[in-house]
mmCIF file as gemmi writes it, N, C-alpha and C atoms, coordinates in Angstrom:
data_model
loop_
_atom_site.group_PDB
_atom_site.id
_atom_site.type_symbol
_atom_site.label_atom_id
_atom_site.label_alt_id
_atom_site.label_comp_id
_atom_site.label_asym_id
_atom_site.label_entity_id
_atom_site.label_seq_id
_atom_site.pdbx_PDB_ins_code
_atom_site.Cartn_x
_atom_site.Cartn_y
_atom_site.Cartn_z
_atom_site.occupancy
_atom_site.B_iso_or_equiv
_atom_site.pdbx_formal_charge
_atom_site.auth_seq_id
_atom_site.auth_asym_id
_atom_site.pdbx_PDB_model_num
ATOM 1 N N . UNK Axp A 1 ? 6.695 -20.439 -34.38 1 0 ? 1 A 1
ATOM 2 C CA . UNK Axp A 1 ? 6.717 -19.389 -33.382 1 0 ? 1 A 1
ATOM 3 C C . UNK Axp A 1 ? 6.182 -18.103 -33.997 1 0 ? 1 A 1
ATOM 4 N N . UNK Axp A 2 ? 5.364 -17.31 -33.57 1 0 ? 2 A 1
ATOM 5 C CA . UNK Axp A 2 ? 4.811 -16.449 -33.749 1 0 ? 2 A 1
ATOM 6 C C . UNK Axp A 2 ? 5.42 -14.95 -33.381 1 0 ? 2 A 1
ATOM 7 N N . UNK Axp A 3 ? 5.409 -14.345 -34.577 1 0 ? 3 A 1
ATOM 8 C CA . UNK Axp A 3 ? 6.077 -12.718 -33.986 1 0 ? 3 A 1
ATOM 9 C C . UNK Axp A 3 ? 5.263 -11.549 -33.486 1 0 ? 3 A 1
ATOM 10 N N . UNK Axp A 4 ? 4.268 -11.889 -32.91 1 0 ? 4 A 1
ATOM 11 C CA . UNK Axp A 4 ? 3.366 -11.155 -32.519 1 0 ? 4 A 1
ATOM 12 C C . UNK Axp A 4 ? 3.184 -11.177 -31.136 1 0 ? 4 A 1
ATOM 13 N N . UNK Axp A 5 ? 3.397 -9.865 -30.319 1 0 ? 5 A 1
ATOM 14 C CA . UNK Axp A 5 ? 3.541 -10.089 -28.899 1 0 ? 5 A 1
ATOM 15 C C . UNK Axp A 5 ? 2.337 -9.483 -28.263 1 0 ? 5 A 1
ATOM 16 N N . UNK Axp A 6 ? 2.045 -9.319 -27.169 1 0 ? 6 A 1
ATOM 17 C CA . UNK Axp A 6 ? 0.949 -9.234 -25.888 1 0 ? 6 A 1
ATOM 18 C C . UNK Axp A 6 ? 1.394 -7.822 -25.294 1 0 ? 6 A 1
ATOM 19 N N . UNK Axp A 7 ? 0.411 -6.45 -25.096 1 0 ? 7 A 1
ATOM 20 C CA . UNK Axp A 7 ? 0.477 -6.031 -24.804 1 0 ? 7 A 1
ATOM 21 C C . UNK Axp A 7 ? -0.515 -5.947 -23.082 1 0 ? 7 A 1
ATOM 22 N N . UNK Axp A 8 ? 0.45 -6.087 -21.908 1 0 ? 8 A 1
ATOM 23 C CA . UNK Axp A 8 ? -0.166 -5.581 -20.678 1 0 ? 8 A 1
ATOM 24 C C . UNK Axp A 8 ? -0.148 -4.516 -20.212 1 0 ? 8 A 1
ATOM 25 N N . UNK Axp A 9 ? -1.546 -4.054 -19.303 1 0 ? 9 A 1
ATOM 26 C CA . UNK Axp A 9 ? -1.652 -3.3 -18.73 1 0 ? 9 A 1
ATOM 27 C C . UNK Axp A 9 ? -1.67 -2.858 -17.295 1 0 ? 9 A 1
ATOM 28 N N . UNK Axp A 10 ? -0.738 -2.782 -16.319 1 0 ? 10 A 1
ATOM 29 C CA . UNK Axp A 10 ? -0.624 -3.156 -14.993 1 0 ? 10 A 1
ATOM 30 C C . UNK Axp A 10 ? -0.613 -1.717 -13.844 1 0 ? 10 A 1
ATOM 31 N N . UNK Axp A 11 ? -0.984 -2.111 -12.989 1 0 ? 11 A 1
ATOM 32 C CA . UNK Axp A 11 ? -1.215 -0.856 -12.401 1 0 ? 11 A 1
ATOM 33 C C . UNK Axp A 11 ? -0.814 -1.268 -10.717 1 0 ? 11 A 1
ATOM 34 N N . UNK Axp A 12 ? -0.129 -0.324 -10.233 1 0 ? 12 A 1
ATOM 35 C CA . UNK Axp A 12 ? 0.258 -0.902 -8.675 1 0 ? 12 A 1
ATOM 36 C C . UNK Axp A 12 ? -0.773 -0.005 -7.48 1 0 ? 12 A 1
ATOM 37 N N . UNK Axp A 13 ? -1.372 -0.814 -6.58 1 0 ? 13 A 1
ATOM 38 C CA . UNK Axp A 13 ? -2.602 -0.062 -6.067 1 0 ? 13 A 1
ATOM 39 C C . UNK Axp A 13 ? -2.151 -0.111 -5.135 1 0 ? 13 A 1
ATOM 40 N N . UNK Axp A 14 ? -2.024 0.636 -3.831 1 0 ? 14 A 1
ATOM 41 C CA . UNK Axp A 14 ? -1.616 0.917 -2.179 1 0 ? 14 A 1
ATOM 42 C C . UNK Axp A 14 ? -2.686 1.081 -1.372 1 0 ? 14 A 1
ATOM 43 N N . UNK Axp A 15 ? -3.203 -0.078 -0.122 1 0 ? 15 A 1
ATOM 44 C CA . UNK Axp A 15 ? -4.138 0.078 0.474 1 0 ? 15 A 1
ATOM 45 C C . UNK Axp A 15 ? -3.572 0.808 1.393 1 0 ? 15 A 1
ATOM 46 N N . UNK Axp A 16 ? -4.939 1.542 2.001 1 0 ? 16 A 1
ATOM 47 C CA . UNK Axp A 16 ? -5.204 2.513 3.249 1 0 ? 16 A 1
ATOM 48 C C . UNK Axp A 16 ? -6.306 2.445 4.141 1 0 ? 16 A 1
ATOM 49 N N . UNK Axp A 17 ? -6.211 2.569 5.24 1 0 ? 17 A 1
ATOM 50 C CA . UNK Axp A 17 ? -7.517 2.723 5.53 1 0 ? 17 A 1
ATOM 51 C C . UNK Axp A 17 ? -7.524 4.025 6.492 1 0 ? 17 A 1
ATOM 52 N N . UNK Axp A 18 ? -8.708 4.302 6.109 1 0 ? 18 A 1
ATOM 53 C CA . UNK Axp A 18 ? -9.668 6.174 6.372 1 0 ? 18 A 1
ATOM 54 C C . UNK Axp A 18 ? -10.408 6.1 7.376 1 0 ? 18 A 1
ATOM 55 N N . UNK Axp A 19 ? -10.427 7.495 7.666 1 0 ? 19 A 1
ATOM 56 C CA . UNK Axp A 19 ? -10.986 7.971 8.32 1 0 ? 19 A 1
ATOM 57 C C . UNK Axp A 19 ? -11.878 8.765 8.62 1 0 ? 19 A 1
ATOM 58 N N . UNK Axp A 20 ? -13.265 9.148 8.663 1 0 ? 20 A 1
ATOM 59 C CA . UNK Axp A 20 ? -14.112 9.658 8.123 1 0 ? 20 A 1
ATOM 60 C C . UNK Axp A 20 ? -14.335 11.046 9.313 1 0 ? 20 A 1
ATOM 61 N N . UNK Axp A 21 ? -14.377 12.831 8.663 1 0 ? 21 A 1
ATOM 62 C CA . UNK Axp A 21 ? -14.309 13.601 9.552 1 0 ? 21 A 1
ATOM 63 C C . UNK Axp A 21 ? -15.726 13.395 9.38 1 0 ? 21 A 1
ATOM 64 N N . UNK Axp A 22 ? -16.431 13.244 11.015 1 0 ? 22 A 1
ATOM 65 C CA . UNK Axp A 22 ? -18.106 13.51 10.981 1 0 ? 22 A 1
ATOM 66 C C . UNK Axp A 22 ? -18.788 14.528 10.575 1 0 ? 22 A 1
ATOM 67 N N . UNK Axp A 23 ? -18.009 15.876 10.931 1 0 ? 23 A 1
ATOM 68 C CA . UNK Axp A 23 ? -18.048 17.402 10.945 1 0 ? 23 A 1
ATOM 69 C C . UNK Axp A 23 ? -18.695 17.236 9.356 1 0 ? 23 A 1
ATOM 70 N N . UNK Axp A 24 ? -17.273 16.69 8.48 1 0 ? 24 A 1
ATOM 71 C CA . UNK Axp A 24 ? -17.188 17.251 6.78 1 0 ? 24 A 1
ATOM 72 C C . UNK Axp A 24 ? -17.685 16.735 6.062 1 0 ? 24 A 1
ATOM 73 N N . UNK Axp A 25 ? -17.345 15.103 6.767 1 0 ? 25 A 1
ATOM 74 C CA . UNK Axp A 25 ? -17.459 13.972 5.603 1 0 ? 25 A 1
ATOM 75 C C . UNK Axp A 25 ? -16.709 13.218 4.994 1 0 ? 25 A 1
ATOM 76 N N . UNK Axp A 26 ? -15.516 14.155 5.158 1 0 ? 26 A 1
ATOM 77 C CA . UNK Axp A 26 ? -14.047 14.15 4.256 1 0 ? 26 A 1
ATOM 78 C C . UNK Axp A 26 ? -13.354 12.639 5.025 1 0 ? 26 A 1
ATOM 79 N N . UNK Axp A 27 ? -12.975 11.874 3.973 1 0 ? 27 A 1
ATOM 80 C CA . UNK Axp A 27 ? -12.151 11.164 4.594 1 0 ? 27 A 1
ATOM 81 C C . UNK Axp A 27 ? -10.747 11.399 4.491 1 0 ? 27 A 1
ATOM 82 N N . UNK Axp A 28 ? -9.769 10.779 5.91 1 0 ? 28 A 1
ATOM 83 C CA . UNK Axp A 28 ? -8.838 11.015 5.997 1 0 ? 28 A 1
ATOM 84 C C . UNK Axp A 28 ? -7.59 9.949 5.959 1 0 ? 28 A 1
ATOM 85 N N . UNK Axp A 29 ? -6.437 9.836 5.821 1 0 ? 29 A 1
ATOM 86 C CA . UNK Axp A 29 ? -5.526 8.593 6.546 1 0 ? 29 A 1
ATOM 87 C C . UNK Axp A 29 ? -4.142 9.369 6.562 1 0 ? 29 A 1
ATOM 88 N N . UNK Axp A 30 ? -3.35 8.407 7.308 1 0 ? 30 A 1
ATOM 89 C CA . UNK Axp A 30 ? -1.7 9.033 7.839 1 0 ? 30 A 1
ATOM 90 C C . UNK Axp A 30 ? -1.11 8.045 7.145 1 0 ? 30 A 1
ATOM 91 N N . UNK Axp A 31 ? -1.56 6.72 7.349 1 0 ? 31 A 1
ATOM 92 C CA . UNK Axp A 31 ? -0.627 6.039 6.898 1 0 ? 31 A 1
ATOM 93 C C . UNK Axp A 31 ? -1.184 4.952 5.491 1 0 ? 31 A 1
ATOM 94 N N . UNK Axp A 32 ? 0.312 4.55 4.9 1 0 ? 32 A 1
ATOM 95 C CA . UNK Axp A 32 ? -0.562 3.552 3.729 1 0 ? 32 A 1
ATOM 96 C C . UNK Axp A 32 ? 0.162 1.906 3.705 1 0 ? 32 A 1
ATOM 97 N N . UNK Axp A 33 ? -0.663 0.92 3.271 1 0 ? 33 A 1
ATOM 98 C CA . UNK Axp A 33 ? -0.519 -0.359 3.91 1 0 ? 33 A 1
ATOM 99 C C . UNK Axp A 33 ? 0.073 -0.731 2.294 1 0 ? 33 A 1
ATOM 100 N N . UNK Axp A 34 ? 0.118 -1.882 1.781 1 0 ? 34 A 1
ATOM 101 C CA . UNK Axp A 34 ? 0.915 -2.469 1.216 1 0 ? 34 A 1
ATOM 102 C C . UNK Axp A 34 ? 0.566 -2.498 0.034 1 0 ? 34 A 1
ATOM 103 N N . UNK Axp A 35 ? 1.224 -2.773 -1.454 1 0 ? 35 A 1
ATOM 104 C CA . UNK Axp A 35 ? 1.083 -2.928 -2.227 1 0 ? 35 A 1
ATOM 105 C C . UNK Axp A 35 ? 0.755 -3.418 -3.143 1 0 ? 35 A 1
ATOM 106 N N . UNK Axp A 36 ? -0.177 -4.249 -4.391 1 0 ? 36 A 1
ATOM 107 C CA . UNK Axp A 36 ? -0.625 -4.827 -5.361 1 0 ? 36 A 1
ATOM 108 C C . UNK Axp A 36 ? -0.873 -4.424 -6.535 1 0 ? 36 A 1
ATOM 109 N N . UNK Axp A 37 ? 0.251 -5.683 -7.34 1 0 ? 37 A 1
ATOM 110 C CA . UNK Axp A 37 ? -0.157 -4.947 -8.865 1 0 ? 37 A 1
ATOM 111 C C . UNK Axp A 37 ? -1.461 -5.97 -9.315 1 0 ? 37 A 1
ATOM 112 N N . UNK Axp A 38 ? -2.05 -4.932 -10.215 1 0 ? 38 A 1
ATOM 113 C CA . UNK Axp A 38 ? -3.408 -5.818 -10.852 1 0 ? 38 A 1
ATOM 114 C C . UNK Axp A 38 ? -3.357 -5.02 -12.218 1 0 ? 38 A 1
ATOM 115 N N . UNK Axp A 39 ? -4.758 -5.875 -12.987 1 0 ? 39 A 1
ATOM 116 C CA . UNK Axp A 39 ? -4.824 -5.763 -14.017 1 0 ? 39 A 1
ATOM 117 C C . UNK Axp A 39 ? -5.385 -4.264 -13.943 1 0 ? 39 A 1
ATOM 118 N N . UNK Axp A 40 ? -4.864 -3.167 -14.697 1 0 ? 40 A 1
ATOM 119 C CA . UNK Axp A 40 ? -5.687 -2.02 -15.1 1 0 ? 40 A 1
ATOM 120 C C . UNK Axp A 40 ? -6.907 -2.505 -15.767 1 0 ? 40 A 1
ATOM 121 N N . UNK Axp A 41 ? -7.208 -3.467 -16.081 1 0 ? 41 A 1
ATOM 122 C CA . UNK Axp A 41 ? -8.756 -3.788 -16.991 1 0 ? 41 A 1
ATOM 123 C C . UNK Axp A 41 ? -9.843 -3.653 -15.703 1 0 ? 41 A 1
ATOM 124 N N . UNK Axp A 42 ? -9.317 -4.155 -14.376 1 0 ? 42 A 1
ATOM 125 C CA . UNK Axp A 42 ? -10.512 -4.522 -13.009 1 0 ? 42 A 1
ATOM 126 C C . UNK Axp A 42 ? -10.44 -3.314 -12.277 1 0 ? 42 A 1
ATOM 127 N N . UNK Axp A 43 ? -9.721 -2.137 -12.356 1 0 ? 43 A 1
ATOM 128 C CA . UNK Axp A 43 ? -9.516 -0.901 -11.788 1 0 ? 43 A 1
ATOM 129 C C . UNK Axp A 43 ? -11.673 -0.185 -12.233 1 0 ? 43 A 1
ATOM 130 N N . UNK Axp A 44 ? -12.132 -0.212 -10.994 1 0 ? 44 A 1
ATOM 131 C CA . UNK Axp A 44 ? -13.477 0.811 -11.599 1 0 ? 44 A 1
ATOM 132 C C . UNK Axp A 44 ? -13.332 2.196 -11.216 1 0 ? 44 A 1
ATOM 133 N N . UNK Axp A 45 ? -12.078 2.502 -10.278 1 0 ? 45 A 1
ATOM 134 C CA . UNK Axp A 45 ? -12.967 3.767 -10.445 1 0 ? 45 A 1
ATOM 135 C C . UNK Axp A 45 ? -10.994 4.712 -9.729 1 0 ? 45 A 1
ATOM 136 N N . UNK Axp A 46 ? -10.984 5.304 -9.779 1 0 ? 46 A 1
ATOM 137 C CA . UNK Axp A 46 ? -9.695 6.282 -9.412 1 0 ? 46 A 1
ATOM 138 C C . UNK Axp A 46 ? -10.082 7.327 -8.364 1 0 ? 46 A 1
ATOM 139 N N . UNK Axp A 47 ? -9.223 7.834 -7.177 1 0 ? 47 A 1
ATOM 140 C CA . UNK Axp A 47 ? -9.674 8.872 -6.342 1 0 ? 47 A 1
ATOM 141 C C . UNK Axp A 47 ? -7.816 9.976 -6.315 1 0 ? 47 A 1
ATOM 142 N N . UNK Axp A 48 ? -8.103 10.681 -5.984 1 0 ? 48 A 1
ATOM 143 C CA . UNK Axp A 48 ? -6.997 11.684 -5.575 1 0 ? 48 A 1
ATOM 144 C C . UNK Axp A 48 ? -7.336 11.715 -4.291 1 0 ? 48 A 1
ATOM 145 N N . UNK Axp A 49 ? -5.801 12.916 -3.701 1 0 ? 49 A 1
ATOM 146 C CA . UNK Axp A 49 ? -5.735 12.943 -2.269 1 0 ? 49 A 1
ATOM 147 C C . UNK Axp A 49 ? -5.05 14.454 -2.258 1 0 ? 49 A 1
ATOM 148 N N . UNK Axp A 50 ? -5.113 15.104 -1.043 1 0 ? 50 A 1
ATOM 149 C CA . UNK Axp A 50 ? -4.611 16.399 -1.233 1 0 ? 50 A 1
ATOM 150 C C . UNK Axp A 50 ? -3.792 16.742 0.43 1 0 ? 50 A 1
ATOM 151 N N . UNK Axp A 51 ? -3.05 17.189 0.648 1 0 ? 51 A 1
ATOM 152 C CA . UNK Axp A 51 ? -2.505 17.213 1.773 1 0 ? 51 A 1
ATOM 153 C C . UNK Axp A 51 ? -3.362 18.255 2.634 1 0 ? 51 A 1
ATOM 154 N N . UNK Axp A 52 ? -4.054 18.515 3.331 1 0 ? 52 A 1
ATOM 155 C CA . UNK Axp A 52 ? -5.241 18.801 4.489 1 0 ? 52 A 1
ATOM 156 C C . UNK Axp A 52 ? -4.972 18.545 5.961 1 0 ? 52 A 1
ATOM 157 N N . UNK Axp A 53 ? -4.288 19.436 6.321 1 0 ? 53 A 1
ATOM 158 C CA . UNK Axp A 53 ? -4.021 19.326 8.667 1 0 ? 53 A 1
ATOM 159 C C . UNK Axp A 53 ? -3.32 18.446 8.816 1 0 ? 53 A 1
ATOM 160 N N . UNK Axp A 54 ? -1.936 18.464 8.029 1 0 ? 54 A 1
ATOM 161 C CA . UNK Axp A 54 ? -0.992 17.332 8.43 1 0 ? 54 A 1
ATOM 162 C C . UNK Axp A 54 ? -1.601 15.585 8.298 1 0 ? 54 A 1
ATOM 163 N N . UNK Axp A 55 ? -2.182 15.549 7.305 1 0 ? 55 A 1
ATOM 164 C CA . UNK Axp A 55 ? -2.997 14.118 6.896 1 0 ? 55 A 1
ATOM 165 C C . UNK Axp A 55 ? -3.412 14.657 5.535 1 0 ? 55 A 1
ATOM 166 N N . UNK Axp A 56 ? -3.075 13.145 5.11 1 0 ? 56 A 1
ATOM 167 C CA . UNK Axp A 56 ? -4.178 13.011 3.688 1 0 ? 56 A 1
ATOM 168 C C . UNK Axp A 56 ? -5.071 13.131 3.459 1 0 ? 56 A 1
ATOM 169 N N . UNK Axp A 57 ? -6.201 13.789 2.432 1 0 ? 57 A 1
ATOM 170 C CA . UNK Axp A 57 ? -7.823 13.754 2.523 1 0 ? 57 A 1
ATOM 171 C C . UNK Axp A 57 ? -8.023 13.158 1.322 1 0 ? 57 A 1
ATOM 172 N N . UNK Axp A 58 ? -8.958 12.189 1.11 1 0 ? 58 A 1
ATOM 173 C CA . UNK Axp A 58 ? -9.089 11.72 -0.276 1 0 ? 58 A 1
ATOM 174 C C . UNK Axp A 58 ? -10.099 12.308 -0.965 1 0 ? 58 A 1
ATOM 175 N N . UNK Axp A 59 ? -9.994 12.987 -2.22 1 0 ? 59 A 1
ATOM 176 C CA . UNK Axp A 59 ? -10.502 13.566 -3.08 1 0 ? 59 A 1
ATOM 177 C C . UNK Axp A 59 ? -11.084 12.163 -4.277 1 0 ? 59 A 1
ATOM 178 N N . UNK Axp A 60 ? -12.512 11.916 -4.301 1 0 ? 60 A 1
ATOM 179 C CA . UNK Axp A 60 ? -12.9 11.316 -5.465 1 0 ? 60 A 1
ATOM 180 C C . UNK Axp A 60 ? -14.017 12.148 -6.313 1 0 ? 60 A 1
């Protein structure tokens, strides 16, 4: 048996789906759909969100 252990890297991702203001561009959503953990190795890319007119706007 070996004393050498496995380090993971896991990350929990929350789908949404947006809404696009035509005006801005900006996308928007109210609500968020369900959860999945995955490997942080398959993650490409990260966005933020900022609270904007009583809705979320996603900042990438």
């Amino acid at each position: 048996m070996s004393d050498t252990g496995i380090t993971l890297a896991l990350a929990v991702v929350r789908e949404i789906n947006t809404e696009e203001d035509m005006l801005t561009g900006i996308h928007h959503y109210e609500t968020m759909g369900s959860l999945e953990v995955v490997d942080i190795a398959s993650i490409q890319g990260v966005v933020g969100r900022i609270w904007n007119r009583d809705r979320w706007a996603i900042v990438d």
